[in-house]
C-alpha positions as CSV (number, residue, x, y, z in Angstrom):
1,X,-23.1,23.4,-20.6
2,X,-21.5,20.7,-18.1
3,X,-20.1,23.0,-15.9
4,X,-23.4,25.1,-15.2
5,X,-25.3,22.2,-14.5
6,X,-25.3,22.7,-11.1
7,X,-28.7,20.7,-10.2
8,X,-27.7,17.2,-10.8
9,X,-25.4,14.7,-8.9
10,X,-23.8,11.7,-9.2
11,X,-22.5,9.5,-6.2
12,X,-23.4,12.7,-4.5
13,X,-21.1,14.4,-6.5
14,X,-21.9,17.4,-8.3
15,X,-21.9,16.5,-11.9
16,X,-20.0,20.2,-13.1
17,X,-16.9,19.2,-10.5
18,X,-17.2,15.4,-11.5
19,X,-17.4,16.4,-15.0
20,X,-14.6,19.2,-14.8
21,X,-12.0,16.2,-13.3
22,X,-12.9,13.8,-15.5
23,X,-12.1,16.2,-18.7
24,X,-8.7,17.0,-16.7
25,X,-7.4,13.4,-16.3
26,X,-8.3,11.7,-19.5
27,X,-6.5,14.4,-21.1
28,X,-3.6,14.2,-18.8
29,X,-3.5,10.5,-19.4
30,X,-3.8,11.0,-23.2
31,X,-1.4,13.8,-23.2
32,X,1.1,11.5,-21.2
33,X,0.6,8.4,-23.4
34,X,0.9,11.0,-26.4
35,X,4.2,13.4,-25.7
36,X,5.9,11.7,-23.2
37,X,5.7,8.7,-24.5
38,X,4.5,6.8,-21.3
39,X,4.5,2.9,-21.0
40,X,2.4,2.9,-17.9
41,X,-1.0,4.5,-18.5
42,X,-4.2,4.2,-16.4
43,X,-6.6,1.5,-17.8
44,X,-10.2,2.2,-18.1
45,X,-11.5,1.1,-14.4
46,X,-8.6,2.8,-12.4
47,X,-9.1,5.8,-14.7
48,X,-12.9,5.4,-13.4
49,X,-11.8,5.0,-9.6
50,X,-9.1,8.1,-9.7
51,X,-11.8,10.5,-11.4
52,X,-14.6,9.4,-8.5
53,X,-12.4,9.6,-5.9
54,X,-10.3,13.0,-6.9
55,X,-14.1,14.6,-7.5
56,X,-15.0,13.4,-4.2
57,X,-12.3,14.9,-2.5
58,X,-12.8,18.2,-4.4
59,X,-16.1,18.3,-3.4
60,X,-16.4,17.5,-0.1
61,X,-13.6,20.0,0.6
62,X,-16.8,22.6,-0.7
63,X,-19.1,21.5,1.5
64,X,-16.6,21.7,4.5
65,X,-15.7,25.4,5.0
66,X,-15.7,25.3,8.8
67,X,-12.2,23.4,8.1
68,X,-10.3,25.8,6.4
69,X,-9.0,28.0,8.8
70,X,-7.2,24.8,9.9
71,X,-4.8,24.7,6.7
72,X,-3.4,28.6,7.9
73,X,-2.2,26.8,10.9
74,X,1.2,27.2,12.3
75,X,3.6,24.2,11.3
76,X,3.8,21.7,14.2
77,X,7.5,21.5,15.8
78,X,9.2,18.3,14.8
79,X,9.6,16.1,17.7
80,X,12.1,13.6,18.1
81,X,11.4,10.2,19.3
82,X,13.2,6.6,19.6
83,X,11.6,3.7,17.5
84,X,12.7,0.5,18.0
85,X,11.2,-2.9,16.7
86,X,8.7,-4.2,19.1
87,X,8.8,-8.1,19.7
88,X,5.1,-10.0,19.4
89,X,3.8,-11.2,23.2
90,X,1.9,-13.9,24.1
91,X,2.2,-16.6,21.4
92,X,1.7,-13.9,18.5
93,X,4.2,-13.7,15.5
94,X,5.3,-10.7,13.6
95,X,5.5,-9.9,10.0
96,X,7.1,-7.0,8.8
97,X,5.9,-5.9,5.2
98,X,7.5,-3.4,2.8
99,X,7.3,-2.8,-0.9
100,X,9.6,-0.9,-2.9
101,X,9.3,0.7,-6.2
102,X,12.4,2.7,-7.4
103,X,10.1,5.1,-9.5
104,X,6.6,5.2,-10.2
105,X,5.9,3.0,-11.8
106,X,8.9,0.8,-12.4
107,X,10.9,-2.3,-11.8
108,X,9.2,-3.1,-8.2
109,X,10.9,-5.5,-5.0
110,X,9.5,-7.1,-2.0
111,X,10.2,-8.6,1.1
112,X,8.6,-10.3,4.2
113,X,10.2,-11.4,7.4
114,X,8.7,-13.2,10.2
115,X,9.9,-13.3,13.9
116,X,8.4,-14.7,17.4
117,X,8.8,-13.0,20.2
118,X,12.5,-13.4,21.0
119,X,12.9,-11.8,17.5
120,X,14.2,-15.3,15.9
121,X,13.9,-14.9,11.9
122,X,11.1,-17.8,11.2
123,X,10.3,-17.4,7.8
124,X,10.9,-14.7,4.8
125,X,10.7,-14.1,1.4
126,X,12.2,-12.1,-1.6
127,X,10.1,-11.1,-4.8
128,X,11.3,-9.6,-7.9
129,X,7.6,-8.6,-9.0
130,X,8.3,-6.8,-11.9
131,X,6.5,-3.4,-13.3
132,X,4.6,-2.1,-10.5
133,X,3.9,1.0,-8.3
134,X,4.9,0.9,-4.6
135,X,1.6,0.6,-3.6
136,X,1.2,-2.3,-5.2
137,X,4.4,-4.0,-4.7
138,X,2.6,-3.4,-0.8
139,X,-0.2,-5.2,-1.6
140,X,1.7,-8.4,-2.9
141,X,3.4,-8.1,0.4
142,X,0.3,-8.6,2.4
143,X,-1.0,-11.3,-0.1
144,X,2.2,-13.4,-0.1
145,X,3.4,-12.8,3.6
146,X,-0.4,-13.7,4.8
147,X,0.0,-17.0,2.9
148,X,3.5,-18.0,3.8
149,X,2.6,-17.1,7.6
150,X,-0.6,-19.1,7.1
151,X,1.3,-22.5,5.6
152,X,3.8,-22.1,8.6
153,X,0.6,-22.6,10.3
154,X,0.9,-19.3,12.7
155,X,-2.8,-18.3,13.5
156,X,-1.9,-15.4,15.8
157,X,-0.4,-12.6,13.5
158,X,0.5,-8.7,13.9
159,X,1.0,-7.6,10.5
160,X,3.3,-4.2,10.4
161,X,3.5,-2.0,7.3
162,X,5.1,1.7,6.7
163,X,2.4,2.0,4.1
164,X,-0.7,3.7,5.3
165,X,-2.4,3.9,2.0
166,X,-1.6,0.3,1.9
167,X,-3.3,-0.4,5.3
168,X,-6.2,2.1,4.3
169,X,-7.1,-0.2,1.5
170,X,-7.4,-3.0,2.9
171,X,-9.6,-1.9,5.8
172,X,-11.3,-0.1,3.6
173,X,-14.8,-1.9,1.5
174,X,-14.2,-1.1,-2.7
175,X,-16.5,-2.2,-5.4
176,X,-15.2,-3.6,-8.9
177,X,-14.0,-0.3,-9.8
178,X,-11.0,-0.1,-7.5
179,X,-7.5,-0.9,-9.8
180,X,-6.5,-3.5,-6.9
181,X,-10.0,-5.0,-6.4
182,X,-9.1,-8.7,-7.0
183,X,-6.2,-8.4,-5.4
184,X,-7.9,-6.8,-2.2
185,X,-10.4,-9.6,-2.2
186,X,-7.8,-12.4,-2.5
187,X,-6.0,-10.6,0.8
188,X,-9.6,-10.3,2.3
189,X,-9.8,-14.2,2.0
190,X,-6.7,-14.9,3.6
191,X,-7.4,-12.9,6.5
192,X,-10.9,-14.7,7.2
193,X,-9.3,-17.7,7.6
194,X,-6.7,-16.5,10.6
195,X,-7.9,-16.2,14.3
196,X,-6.5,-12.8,15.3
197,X,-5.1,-10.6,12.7
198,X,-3.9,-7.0,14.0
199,X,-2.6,-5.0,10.9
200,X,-0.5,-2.1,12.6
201,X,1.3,1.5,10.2
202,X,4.8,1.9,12.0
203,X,7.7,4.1,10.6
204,X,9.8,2.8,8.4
205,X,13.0,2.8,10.9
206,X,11.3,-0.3,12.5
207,X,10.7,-2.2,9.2
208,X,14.8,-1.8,8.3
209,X,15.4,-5.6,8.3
210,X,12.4,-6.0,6.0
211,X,13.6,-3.1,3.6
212,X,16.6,-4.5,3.2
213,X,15.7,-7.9,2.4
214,X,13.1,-5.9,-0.4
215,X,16.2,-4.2,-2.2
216,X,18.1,-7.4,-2.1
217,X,15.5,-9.6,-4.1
218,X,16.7,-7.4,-6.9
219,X,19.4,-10.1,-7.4
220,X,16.7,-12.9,-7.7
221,X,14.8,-14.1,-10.5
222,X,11.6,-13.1,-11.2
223,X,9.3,-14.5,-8.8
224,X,8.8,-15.0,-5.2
225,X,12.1,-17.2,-3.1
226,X,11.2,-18.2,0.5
227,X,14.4,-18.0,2.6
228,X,15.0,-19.9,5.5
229,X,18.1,-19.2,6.9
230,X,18.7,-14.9,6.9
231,X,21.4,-13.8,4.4
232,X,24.8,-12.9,6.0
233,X,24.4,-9.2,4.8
234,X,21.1,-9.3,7.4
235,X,22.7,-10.4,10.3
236,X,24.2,-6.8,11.9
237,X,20.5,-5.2,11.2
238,X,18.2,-8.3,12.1
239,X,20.7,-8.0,15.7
């Protein structure tokens, strides 16, 4: 009976595709917490945000048929291209932001390092967060980094991140229902108090002295450790 109802809509959703996802993840989630014996399940209001935002998707991929002779497109040709880290101008600071999960979920790392524009290390941090996806190890990045840049008292910040889901959230506006909402907000306060915030995606090659300072807070307590002075295993990559 749900999926012939074809008349009614919900979020402007049709209510037989946002009823048809919703059947298919709860049992998914139960069937994972059931046979494969999963620690990590969805809780009630991510479960809500994944089912709105898959039937969404599904349905606005209906509605769009002009774009489907894109996806029968030939593949593009790779292009190679030199990436380098790019130093902050004109009184701006850098932080470089990565997140690291090593499944996900699973035992999650972080790591922030901030330069000036003669690429001298001012400030960084390690944190051993704990269980978490990458996506949210991400999101502690930006919450911690913004802070410790903001107690340094930098007001001119470029904020670079190989995450663009990360970066997508965070421009983005969510409601309550969003898994990371308080967390978003939190970042959302921080950032009203700065000046000039640019938040920039660039590929991961350029964020190496960052990742490695992520997979070394492995070796740290629990917690967040600010570091002053760069660990000798740094110094080749930061040069």
């Amino acid at each position: 009976m749900n999926l012939d109802e074809t008349d009614n809509e919900i979020l402007v959703i049709e209510w037989a595709t946002l009823f048809s996802i919703a059947a298919w993840l709860i049992w998914k989630n139960i069937n994972d917490l059931c046979f494969k014996e999963a620690t990590y399940t969805l809780s009630p209001p991510s479960l809500a945000h994944s089912i709105i935002a898959k039937a969404r998707i599904l349905s606005e991929g209906w509605r769009a048929p002009s774009s489907w002779p894109n996806l029968r497109k030939a593949p593009t040709a790779m292009v190679v291209v030199a990436i380098a880290w790019i130093p902050p101008t004109g009184g701006w600071v850098k932080l470089n932001i990565v997140g690291t999960s090593n499944e996900n979920p699973s035992l999650a790392s972080a790591g922030d390092v901030l330069r000036d524009g003669a690429g001298h290390l001012l400030s960084g941090f390690v944190a051993k967060i704990g269980q978490a996806s990458a996506a949210l190890a991400e999101l502690w990045e930006f919450y911690h980094g913004l802070d410790l840049a903001w107690k340094s008292r930098y007001r001119q910040l470029v904020l670079d991140s190989d995450s663009q889901l990360s970066i997508q959230w965070i421009n983005d506006i969510h409601d309550s229902v969003h898994p990371y909402a308080t967390l978003l907000s939190s970042i959302h306060r921080i950032i009203s108090r700065y000046g000039l915030v640019r938040i920039v995606h660039v590929y991961w090659e350029e964020n190496r002295v960052v990742d490695w300072f992520s997979k070394h807070s492995l070796v740290y307590p629990y917690g967040m450790h600010e570091l002053v002075h760069p660990p000798l295993g740094i110094i080749s990559v930061l040069h």
